[in-house]
N, C-alpha and C positions, 0 to 999 in steps of 0.2 A: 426512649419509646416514641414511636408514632404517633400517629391518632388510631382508636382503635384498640390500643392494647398490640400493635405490633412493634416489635423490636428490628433494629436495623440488622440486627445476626440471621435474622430469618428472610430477610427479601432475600431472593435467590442472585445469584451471581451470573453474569453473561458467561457465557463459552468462549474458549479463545476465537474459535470459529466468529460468534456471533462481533467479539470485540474488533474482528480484524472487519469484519464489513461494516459495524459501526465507526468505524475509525475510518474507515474509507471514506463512506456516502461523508462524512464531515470534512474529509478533507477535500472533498469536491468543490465545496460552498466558500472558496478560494474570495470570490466577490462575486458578487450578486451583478452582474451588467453584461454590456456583450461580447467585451473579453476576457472570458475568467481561463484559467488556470488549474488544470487538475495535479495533485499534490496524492498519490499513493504512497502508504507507507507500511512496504516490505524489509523493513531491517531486522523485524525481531529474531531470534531463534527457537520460537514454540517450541522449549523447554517440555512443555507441561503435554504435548505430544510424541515425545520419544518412544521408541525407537523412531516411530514413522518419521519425525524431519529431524535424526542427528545429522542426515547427509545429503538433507536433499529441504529448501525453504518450502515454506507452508504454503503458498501466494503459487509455488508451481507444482502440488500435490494436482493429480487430475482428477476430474469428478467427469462420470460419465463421456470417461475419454479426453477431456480440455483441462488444462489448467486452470483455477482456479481463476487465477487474475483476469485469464482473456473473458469470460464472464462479466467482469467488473467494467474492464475496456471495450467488453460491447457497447455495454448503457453510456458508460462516457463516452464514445465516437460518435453517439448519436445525439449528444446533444450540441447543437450549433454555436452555440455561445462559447464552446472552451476551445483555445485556440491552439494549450499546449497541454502535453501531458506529464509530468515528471513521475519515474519512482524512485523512492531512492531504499537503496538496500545497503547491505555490510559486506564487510570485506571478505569477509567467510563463505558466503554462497555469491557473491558478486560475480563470477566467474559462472554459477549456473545461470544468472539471470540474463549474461551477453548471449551466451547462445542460446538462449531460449527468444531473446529479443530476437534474434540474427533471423532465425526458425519463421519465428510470427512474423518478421516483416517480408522474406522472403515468398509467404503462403501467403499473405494478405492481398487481395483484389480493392483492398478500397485506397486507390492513390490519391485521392484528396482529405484521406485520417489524418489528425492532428499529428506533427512531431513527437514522437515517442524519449527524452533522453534520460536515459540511467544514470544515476549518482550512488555513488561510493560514499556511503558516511566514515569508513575507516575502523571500524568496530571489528572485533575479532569475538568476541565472546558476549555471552550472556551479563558478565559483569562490568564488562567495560561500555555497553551499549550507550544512546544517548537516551534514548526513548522517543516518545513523540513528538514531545513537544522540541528536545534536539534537534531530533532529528527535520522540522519543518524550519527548525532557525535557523537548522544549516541549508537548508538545500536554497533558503532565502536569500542568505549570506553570497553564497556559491556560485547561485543563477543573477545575483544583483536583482532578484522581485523585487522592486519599492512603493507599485500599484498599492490602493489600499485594497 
């Protein structure tokens, strides 16, 4: 029990929706100084929204015409301080997120945006995934981040 008289069963649960942009803005906060490091993480398979993403990632579902992520990659381009950007996604939509990247960089007019690169965590399925916190060990491991 809380304080209160409330029970932890009854706080409400985030949305995948709300969990994947909370998981985001946190992995933005890479370091705090003037070259941080943006760290997206598009590997899951929101399961829990099927049919909608069995064949297609949640990160490139589009909302009022754009996808998702380029939303996310506005607010990050504009911040000064992040030098680079990584996603890293699974081996299962990896193939959507190239040419989607290929698309965005092609249409984009801002040529001094941070470096965009994709990472493969190697995941095939919901079971085998790494999660998040894998998934930011690897893409640490992978790109040699050693910054604190």
């Amino acid at each position: 029990m809380l304080s209160g008289g409330t029970s932890f069963h009854s706080i409400p649960r985030a949305t995948a929706s709300e969990s994947f942009f909370f998981t985001t803005i946190l992995s933005i906060l890479v370091g705090l100084k003037n070259d941080m490091k943006c760290l997206i993480l598009a590997a899951g398979y929101a399961t829990r929204l099927y049919p909608l993403t069995k064949d297609q990632p949640k990160p490139l579902l589009k909302v009022a015409g754009k996808p998702i992520i380029e939303y996310i990659l506005e607010k990050v381009q504009a911040l000064k301080d992040v030098t680079d950007i990584y996603i890293v996604t699974n081996a299962r939509f990896h193939v959507h997120f190239r040419a989607w990247l290929d698309a965005y960089k092609s249409i984009s007019n801002n040529s001094t945006s941070q470096p965009i690169t994709l990472i493969n965590d190697g995941t095939l399925n919901n079971e085998d995934r790494l999660g998040a916190v894998g998934d930011i060990l690897f893409v640490l491991q992978q790109q040699k981040i050693n910054e604190d």
